[in-house]
Structures are given as structure tokens and as C-alpha cells.
N, C-alpha and C positions, 0 to 999 in steps of 0.2 A: 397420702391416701387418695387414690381416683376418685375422684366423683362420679356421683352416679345422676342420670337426666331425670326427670320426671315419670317419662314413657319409661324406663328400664325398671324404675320403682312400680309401674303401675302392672309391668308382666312379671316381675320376682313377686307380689302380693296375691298377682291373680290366681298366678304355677301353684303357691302355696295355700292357698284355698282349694284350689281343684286337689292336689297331691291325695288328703284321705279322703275325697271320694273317688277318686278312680281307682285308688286300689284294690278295693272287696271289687269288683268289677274283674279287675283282673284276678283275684282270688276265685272269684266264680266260674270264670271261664275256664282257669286252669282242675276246677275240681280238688283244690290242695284239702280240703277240708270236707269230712262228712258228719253231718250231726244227728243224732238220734236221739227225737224230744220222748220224751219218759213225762209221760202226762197226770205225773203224781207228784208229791213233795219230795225231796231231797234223805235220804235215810230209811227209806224203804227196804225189802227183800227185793221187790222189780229193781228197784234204783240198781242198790248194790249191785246186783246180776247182771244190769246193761253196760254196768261201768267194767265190768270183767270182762264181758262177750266185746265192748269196743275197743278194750288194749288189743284184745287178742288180732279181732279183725283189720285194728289197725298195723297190727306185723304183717300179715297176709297181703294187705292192698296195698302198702307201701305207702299209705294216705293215715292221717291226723283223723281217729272218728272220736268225736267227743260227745259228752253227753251232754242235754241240756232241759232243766223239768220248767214244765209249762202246766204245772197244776192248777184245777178248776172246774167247776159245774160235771163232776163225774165222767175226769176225762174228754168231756168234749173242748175244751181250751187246746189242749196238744195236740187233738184229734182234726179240730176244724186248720188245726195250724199248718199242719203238715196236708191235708185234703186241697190248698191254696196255695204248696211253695212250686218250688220248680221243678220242672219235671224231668230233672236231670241227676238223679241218686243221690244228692247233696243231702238230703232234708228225707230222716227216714222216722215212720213212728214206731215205738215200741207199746203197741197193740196188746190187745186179749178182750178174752169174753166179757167184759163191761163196756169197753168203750167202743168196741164196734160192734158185734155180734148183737147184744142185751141195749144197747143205748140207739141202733139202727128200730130195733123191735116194738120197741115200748115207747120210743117218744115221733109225734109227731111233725115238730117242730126245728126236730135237728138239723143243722147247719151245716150237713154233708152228708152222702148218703151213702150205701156200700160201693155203689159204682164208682165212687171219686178215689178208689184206692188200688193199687196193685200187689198183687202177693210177692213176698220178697221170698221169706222164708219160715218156717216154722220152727218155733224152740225150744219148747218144753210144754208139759201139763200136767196139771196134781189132780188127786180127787179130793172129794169131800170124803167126811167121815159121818159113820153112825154113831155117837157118842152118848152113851147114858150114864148118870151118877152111879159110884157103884152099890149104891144104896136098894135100887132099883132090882127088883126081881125078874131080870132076863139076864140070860150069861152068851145066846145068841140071838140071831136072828127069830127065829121061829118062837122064842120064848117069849121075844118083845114083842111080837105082833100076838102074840094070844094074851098077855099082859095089858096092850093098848085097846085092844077090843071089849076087855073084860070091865074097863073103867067106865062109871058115869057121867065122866066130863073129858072133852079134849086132849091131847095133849099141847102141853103150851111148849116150842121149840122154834129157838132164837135164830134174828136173820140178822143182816147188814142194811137193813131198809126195803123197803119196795121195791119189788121188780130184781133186786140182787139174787146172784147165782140161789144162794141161800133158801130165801123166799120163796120162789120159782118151784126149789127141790124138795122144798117142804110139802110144797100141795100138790104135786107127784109122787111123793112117797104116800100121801094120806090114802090120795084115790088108789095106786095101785095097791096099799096092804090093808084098805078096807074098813080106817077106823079116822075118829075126826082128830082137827092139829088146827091149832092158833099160832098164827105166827107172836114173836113179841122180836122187837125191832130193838135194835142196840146199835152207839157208834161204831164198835170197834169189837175185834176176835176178843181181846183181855176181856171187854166188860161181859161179854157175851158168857165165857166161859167162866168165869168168877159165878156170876148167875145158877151154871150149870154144877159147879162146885158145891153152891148153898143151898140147892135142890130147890129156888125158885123158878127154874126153867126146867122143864124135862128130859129134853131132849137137843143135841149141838149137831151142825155139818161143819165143824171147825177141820181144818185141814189138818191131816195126823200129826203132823211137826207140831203143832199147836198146843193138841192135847198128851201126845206122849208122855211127857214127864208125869202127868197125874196120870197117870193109864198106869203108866210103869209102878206111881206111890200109891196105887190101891183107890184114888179118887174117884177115877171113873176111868169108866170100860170101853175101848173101842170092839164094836158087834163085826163091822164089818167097816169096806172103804166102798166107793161108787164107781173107781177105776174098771178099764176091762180084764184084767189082772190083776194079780197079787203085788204088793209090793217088796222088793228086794228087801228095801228093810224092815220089814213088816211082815215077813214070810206065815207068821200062825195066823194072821185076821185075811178073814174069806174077804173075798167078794159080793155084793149082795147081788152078782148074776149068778155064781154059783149056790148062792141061797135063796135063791127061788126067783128073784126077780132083774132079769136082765134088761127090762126098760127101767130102770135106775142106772141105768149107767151113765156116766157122764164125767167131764170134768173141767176147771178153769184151766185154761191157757195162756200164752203170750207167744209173742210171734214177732217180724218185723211187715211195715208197710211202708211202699212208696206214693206217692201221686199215681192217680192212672195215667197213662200215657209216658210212662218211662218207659226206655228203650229198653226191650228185650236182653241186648246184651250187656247191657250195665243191670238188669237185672238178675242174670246169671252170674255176674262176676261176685255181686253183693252174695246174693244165696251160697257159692260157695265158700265165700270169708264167712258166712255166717255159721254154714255146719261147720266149718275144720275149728272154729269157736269151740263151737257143741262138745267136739269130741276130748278138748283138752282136758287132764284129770283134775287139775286144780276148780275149774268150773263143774265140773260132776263132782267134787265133793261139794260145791256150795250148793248144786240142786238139793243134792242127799239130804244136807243140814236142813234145808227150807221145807222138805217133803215133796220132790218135787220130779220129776222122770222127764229125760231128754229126748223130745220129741223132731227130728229131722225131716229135711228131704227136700225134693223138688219145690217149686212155689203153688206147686199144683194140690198138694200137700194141706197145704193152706187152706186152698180155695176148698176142699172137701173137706174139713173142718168146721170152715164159715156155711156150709151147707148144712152138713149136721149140725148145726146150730140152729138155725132157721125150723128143720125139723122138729129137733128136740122140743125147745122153747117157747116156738110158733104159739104150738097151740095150747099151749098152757096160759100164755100172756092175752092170745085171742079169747081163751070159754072163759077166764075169770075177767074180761075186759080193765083189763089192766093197760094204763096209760098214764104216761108222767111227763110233767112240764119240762 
């Protein structure tokens, strides 16, 4: 066997120390990989959904996009994580109306702010729901509001917390149909709607997929949805524009986001792996299943979304001086 000198040991030790750092180094430069952090826990409907949209887009790029969740502090863990990666398409977030729109608005403190982000692409968005027990003597719109008016105490109707899409829609609905509303705060859609089931809550904006099956066994009633349309699957419950009030329109979304300062044409390359995603049937039956409509298009798409947000929200979060840590 050759011997090996000292010096030849001291560069075979050195090589192999350097070896796994300079690889991701070279992984980064060639772009072999793109990740898209999902700034929620693992088993979600977002989760699931990213992990469909990044198979697909990864046929389309020819590139490895994996998913990776960085849940925390309401989205802003995955949020600030991606607002500081590289600004090279690598590192994309899977965004929506809480962690940036509603989390830009309401906290003062946050650790990124809308400008740190570039629009990739838009992908979808649900409405809320008008949901009353069927116990409740309104069969529509019009019936609930002369029903809420006619009571001598609030209506008490469930959020996801402060400042949540929910919350927000609750004391928009009160001012524009004219009667008063408490919120009461729940962790979670189950416990919220379990509430609504036992006729301790009044009133839900639980997303239709949510509440369906009890709508369907007589539990409770959806009045109407907040979308600006009907829903395909959903085709008998109005609209609450077409029932009188078209500033209730609204809905939560998700989208995808880069760092700002990504190059233009890696941002068009992403935007269209992200629609021809959108359009595969197998992903439109999981929207369906979720309640949920494929929302497309340019990255401009986006940025008009995050404006109507700012709109909408604005000044709901400013008159009720609403601010969270």
C-alpha cells in the first residue's frame, strides 16, 4: 500500500471538509431546486394544495420545487423568511390574506413590510359564508337582517381571533346591515362551527366547504356567500351583492411571492408554471373539494388584489383602531 506524506493527508481532510459546503453553493447557482415555504403547519388545505401546484410546476420548469412549512407568529415566520432569501426565484412564499395583506395592516412591528415582496402569481380564492342555525327564523338575507334588528341584544358571531378575515367581516357586516354583532373568538373553523350547531353562536363566515354538510343535514342554513359570484357548486345561494349589499364582497386568498428584486424574467417563467398548475383538473377538483375558485393571471393580478385589500380592510382596522403585536 503507498504511503500517504502528511501534506497529502492534510489536503484529502481539508477537500473533504470543504466537499458539503461548497455544494448547495453550487446547487444555488445552478437554480436545480425551488422551494416554496407554506408558512403553516404540515396537513393543512394550503399545505396540501402547494404540494399539488409544486408537482405540477415542477413538470413545467424542469426543476425540483418542494415544499417547505415554516409555521409561526401568524405566518409571519415563513413570511419574514422568504422577504430575506435570495432574490433569485429559489425561495418563493405561499402567501394570502393573513400573512401579508391583514398582518402588513394591523401590526406595527412586523419584520417585513409589503415592499419586500414581488408578485409571482395569483391562485385562488374562497368566500366566506352567511351561516345561521337552522333554528333561526331567516330563510334569506332580508329575513336575517329584519330578524337581527328586531332582537334586544347583539348578535354574538364567531371569528378566528382579532384582526382575522372573520372579525374584520363581522363588523362590516354589522355597520353596513344596520344592527349590532359581538364577535366571540374561537381557535379553530371545527370549534367555531360546533358553537354554531349548539345555537351558542349566532351567526358563522365559515367557508362553504365547512359548513355544507350541516347545511345539506338541515343544521344550518347558508343565506348567502361574500364572493362576487355565485358559486359553481353552490349555484342556489345568492350572493350578498345580489342581496342588497355589494360592499360585503370579499374573499381570502393565496397566491405565490418572491423577494422584491427578482428578475422580471424569472418571474414570468414562475407565473406561467404557476397558471398552467392552476389549470390541471386534478388541482380544480381539490379547489372544489376545499370551496375554493381558481384565480389566475399576470403577477399584476396580484398586486390588484393586495390593493383591494388595503382598501377593503384599511379602514375597518383604522375606525375600530385595531393593532396587534
Amino acid at each position: 500500500m503507498p504511503r500517504i506524506s502528511r501534506r497529502q493527508a492534510t489536503a484529502l481532510i481539508a477537500g473533504a471538509l470543504a466537499a458539503p459546503l461548497g455544494a448547495p453553493a453550487i446547487v444555488r447557482a445552478r437554480g436545480s431546486q425551488i422551494f416554496i415555504i407554506v408558512p403553516y403547519a404540515p396537513g393543512g388545505s394550503i399545505d396540501s394544495l402547494m404540494r399539488s401546484i409544486a408537482k405540477v410546476m415542477a413538470e413545467s420548469l424542469d426543476q425540483p420545487v418542494l415544499v417547505d412549512n415554516k409555521p409561526g407568529a401568524n405566518g409571519i415566520v415563513g413570511s419574514q423568511y422568504v422577504a430575506r432569501a435570495p432574490k433569485d426565484g429559489s425561495v418563493l412564499l405561499a402567501g394570502g390574506t393573513g400573512p401579508i395583506s391583514l398582518n402588513v395592516l394591523l401590526r406595527k412591528n412586523l419584520p417585513y413590510k409589503l415592499e419586500d415582496f414581488a408578485s409571482v402569481a395569483m391562485l385562488c380564492n374562497g368566500p366566506l359564508s352567511l351561516t345561521v342555525n337552522a333554528r333561526t327564523p331567516a330563510t334569506d338575507v332580508k329575513s336575517f337582517v329584519a330578524y337581527a334588528k328586531g332582537r334586544d341584544k347583539p348578535l354574538f358571531y364567531a371569528t378566528l381571533g382579532p384582526g382575522s378575515v372573520t372579525h374584520l367581516f363581522g363588523i362590516m357586516m354589522g355597520k353596513s346591515m344596520g344592527f349590532a354583532v359581538t364577535e366571540v373568538a374561537y381557535r379553530n373553523n371545527p370549534a367555531s362551527i360546533m358553537e354554531t350547531l349548539s345555537g351558542e353562536c349566532d351567526l358563522n363566515f365559515a367557508t362553504p366547504a365547512a359548513v355544507i354538510e350541516h347545511a345539506r343535514g338541515g343544521q344550518l342554513r347558508i343565506l348567502a356567500v361574500s364572493s362576487d359570484k355565485r358559486m359553481a357548486t353552490l349555484p342556489e345561494i345568492p350572493t350578498l351583492a345580489e342581496s342588497g349589499y355589494p360592499d360585503l364582497t370579499a374573499s381570502f386568498w393565496t397566491a405565490l411571492h418572491a423577494p422584491a428584486g427578482t428578475p422580471r424574467d424569472v418571474i414570468a417563467r414562475l407565473n406561467a408554471a404557476a397558471n398552467a398548475a392552476m389549470q390541471k383538473p386534478e388541482i380544480a377538483k381539490q379547489l372544489e373539494t376545499d370551496g375554493l375558485m381558481v384565480d389566475t393571471g399576470a403577477p399584476e393580478r396580484l398586486d390588484a388584489q393586495l390593493t383591494k385589500d388595503a382598501a377593503l380592510w384599511g379602514p375597518v382596522i383604522k375606525a375600530q383602531n385595531i393593532v396587534l403585536e
